[in-house]
N, C-alpha and C positions, 0 to 999 in steps of 0.2 A: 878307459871306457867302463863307466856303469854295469856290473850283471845284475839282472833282475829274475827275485822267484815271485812267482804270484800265487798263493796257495788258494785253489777252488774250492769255494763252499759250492754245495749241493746239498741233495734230500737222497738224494740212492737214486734219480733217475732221473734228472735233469740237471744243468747247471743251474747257479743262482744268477741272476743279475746284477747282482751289485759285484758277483766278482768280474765284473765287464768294468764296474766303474773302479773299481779299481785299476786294473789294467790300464783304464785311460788315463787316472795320474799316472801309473810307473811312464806311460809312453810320454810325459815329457820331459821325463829325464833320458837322453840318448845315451840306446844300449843294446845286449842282447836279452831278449826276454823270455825266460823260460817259465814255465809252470807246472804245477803240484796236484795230484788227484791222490787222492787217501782213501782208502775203503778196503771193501771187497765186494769183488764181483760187479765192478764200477769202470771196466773199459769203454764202455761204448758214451761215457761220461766224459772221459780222454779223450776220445775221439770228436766230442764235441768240442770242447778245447783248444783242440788241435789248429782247431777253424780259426783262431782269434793270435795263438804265440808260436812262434818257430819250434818249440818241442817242447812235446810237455813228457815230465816224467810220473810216472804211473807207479803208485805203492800199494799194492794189495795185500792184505796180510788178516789172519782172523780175527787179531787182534784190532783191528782197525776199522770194523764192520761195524762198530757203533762210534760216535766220537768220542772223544774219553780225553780230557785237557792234557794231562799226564803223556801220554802215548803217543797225541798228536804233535805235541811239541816239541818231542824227542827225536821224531822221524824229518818234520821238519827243518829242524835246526843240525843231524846231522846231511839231512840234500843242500843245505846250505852253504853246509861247509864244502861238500863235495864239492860245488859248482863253482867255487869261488863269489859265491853271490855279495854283493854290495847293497842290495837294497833287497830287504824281504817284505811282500805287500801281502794284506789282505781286508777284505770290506768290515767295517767297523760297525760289525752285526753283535747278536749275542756271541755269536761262536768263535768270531775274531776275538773279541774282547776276554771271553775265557781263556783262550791259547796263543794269542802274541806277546802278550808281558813274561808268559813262560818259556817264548822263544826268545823272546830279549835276553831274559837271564840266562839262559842256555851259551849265547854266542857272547856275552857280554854288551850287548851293542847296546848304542842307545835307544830310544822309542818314541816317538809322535802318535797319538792318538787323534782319532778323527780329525784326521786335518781338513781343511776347506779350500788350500791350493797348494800349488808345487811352487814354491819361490826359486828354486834352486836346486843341483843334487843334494845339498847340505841341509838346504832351508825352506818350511813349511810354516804355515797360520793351521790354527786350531781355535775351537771355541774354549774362550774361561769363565769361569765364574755364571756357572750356567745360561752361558750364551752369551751374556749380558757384553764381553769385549771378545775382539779377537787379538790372541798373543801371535808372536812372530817365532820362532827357536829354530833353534840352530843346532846340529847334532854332529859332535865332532868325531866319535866315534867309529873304525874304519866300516863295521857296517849298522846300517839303517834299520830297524823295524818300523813299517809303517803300519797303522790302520787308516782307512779312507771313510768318508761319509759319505756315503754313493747318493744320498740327493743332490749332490754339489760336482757332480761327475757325470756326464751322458754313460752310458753304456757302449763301450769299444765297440766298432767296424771289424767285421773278419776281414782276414788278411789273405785267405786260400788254407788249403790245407797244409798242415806242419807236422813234426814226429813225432810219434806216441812210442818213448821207451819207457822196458820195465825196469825197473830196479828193486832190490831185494829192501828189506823194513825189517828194520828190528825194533821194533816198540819200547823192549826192556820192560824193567817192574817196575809195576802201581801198583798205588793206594786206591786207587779208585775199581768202583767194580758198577759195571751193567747193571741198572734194575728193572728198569721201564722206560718207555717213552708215550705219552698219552698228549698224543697228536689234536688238535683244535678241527674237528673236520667240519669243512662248511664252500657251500656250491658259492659262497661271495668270493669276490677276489682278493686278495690276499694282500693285507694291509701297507705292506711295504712296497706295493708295486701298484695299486689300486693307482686309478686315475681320478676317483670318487674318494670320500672319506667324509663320515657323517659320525662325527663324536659326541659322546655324552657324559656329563658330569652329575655333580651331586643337585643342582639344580632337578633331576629327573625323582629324586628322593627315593629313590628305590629300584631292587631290578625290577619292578615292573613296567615304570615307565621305560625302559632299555624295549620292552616288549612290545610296549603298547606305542612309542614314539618311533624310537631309534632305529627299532627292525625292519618297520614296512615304509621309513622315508628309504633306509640306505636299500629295501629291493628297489623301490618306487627308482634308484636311479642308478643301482645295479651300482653299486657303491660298497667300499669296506668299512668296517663298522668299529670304531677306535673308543678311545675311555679314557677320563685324567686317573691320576696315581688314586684318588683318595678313593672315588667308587673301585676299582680294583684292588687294594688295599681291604674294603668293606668286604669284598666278598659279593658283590651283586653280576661282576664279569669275569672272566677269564682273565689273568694277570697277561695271557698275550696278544688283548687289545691293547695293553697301556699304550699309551702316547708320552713322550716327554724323555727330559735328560737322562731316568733309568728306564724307558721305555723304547718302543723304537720310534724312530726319527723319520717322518714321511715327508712329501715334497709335492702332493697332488696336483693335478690344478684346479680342483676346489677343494676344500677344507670346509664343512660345515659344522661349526661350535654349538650344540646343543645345551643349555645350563651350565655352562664353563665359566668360570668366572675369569680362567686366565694370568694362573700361577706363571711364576717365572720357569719353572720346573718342566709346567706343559708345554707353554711357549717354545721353548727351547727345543722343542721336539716336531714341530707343525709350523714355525714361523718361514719356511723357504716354501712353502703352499702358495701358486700361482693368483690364487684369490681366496678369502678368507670371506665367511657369510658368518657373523657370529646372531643368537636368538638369546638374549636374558633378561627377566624383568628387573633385574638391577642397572640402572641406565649408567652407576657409576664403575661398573665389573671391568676392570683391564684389560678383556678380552678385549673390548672395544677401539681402545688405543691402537691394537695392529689389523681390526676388523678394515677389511674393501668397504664390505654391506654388515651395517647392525641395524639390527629389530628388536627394541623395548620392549615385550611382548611376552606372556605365560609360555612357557614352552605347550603345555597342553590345552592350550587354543591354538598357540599360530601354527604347531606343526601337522596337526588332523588337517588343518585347510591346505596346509602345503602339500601333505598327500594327497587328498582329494581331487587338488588340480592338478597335480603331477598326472595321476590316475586319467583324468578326462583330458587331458592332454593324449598322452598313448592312445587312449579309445577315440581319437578321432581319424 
């Protein structure tokens, strides 16, 4: 039988939700499912947890109070070995992606990156070639590292409450050293989890149009507010709007394409979006190809009107 570690992303005071969709691949491979909290000073994170896998193990250590790839993967890969785990899971975020290839090589196992189903205990699909096919692989190796692409995954059902043990974390030495964290603060909802997403491309020619377009459609619908590579690359957003195959990967049920033209790179990153509304005056832009709704149209005509009725909408 299958053991499962699920390692929990968090912020320091919540769980994340994608480590739910994780958890819902491991559960179809039948087994026991255990789970992972790293931090300090992050029990009552455990304890959330608790609610979802029959016991979670809890490592708190000072060393562990920021992530740190190095540190994380060391503590990881020895609760792995501890447990006898078969399968080690976690969501195929930034933070999985930084520390599961270093748990691979730790335990030797093999690895699946963002997979898209569970074929088997052995056997998963993944996206290649920036989305464009889905491979099939097979990992023969006694144990598994997975990551998951939590749009392709509901978020686990609790189960009742389960154990919160501690165990001791020895981190061991890094190279790596703490220097900052300069957090994106903003009252929208947070991109990976938004129900809304209203993105903007080089089409907007500058961060002003982000100000004058982007900002008061995505209040206008209480929306998260996304960017292809190349305006983030400029410098006119925050590199943790991006969208796309190095950005993150959203699943809304509306996706609103603003001056995107609809690179294979963005695509890859927004095409599991319930409904796609793309806006370009390029009628030939590939966005279009996977658009629900397209409109041929200036961005800075059609979207002032789209506000504006959004707006008179609300005030009635």
């Amino acid at each position: 039988m299958a053991i499962h570690l699920i390692v929990a992303e968090h912020d320091g005071l919540h769980l994340k939700h994608a480590t739910l969709s994780a958890l819902t691949a491991a559960r179809k491979i039948p087994g026991d499912v255990h789970g992972l909290v790293l931090g300090k000073n992050v029990k009552a994170i455990a304890d959330e947890f608790a609610g979802y896998v029959g016991k979670v193990h809890l490592a708190e250590h000072d060393a562990l109070e920021h992530r740190l790839a190095q540190s994380y993967a060391k503590v990881i890969a020895d609760v792995a070995k501890s447990i006898g785990a078969t399968h080690v899971w976690a969501a195929a975020t930034v933070a999985g992606k930084d520390m599961m290839p270093r748990v691979a090589v730790r335990l030797q196992a093999g690895m699946a990156s963002e997979i898209l189903e569970v074929v088997s205990e052995t056997t998963f699909k993944r996206p290649m070639w920036a989305g464009d096919i889905t491979g099939t692989i097979e990992i023969g190796s006694p144990i598994k590292v997975i990551t998951v692409r939590a749009t392709e995954f509901d978020p686990a059902e609790s189960v009742g409450k389960g154990e919160v043990a501690m165990i001791s974390a020895d981190p061991g030495a890094t190279t790596m050293q703490f220097v900052s964290f300069d957090a994106v603060k903003s009252e929208r909802p947070e991109l990976g989890d938004a129900r809304v997403v209203v993105s903007g491309g080089r089409g907007l020619k500058g961060p002003e149009g982000f100000k004058q377009l982007i900002e008061p459609l995505a209040d206008a619908l209480d929306a998260a507010i996304g960017a292809s590579r190349a305006v983030c690359d400029a410098g006119w957003v925050p590199n943790d709007w991006q969208v796309g195959q190095t950005g993150k990967v959203v699943a809304p049920d509306l996706y609103i394409a603003v001056g995107i033209s609809g690179a294979i790179q963005h695509v890859a990153g927004m095409k599991g979006s319930k409904v796609v509304v793309a806006i370009n005056k390029d009628r030939e832009a590939p966005i279009f190809q996977i658009a629900d709704y397209g409109l041929v149209a200036d961005a800075f005509v059609a979207v002032p009107e789209l506000i504006k009725g959004l707006q008179e909408g609300k005030s009635k």
